[in-house]
N, C-alpha and C positions, 0 to 999 in steps of 0.2 A: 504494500500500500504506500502508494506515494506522498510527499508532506508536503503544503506549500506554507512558506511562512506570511503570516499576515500581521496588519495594524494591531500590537496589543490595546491599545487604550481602548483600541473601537470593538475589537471583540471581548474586551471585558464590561464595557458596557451594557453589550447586549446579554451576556450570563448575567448580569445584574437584572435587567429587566426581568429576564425568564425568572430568576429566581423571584423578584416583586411579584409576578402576577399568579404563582399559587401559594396557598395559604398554611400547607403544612411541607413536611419533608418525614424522611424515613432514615432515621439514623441507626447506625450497625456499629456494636462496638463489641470487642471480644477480649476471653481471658482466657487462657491458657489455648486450649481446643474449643472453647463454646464462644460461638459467636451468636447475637441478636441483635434483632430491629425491631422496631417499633415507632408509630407515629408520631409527629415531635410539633406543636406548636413553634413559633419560632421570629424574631426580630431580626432583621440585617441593617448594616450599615457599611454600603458599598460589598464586598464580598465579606468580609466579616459577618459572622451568623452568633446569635448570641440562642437560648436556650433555658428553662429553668426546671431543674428536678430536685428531687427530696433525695438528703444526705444517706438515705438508705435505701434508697433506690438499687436495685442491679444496673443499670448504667454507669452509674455514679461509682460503684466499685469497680468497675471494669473500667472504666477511664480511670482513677489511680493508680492499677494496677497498668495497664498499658493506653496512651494517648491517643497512639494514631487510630482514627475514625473512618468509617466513609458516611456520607450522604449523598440521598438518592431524591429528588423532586420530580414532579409532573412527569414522569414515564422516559423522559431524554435526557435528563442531566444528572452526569454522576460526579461526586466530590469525593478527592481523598485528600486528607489534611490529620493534623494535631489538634486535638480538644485540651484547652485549660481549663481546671476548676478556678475559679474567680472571688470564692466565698458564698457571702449572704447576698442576694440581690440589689441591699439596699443599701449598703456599705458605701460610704462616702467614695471607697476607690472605683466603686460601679458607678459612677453618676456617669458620665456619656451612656450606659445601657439605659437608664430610667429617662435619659433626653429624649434617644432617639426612639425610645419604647411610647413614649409624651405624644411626640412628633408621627410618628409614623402609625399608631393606632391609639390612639386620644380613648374613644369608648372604653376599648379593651382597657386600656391601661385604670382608666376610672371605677369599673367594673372589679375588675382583681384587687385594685389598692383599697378599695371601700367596702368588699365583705370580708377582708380576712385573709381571705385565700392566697395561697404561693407567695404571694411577695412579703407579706407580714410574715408567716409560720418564721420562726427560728431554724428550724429543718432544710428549708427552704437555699439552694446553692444555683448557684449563674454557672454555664458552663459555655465556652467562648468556643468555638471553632475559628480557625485559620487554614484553609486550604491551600494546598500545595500542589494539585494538578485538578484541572474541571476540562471533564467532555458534558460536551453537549451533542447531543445528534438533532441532524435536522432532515426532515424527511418530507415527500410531498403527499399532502390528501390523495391526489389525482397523481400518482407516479404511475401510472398504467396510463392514463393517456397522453402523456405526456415523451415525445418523442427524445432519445436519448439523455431520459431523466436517470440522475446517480444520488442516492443520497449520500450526504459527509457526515463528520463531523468536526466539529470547533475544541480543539486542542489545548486547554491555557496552563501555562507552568507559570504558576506566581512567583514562586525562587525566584526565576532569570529575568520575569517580564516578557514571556514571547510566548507567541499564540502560534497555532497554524493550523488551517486548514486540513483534514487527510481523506 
């Protein structure tokens, strides 16, 4: 399979969007030999993905015990990256999370800070994703009629900064 390299800025834009326009993601974290997913609520700010589960969670021991993650959204994007535990959610060092949590879903955020739930409990931990490689596949509705249609996909190594086409 052949690579073309392309505009990072511009292809990380668009994995931005994809990622803004669905509403949950599927994250897979493993320990030893057991690996699991499950559906993940979830905040971003640009590719950064932030996250909130309970200190005794099985996620939550599986990311102390090993970090690297992957996530999975809307059927075509897959992420593999490092998860940090970050603490309490509300911890003065979380304040950009509860900005862009403010920002980006106002209701939500009103909603959870005022019954109680997740962001008050003490139990309660932020757990930060940072990606280090995102495919995206991009595929056509009509690729059948569509005359010498190929679908790709969009390549990003955040590391280096450089995306590419394959």
């Amino acid at each position: 399979m052949s690579q073309i390299e392309v505009p990072y800025d511009e292809m990380k834009q668009k994995v931005v969007e994809y990622i803004e326009r669905h509403p949950y993601i599927y994250l897979a974290t493993s320990e030893d030999s057991n690996v699991t997913v499950r559906r993940m609520g979830f905040i971003n700010d640009g590719l950064k993905i932030w996250m909130v589960t309970d200190e005794e969670s099985r996620k939550y021991k599986q990311i102390t015990s090993n970090p690297k993650i992957a996530i999975a959204s809307g059927g075509d994007l897959q992420l593999e990256g490092i998860a940090k535990l970050k603490g309490h959610p509300m911890e003065e060092k979380n304040s950009d999370y509860i900005e862009v949590f403010k920002k980006k879903r106002p209701e939500m955020y009103k909603r959870v800070s005022r019954s109680g739930r997740n962001l008050q409990r003490p139990g309660t931990r932020l757990i930060e994703a940072t990606p280090k490689r995102i495919a995206l596949n991009f595929f056509s509705i009509e690729w059948d009629k569509e005359k010498d249609y190929r679908p790709y996909t969009l390549l990003l190594d955040t590391e280096y900064e450089k995306a590419y086409k394959l």
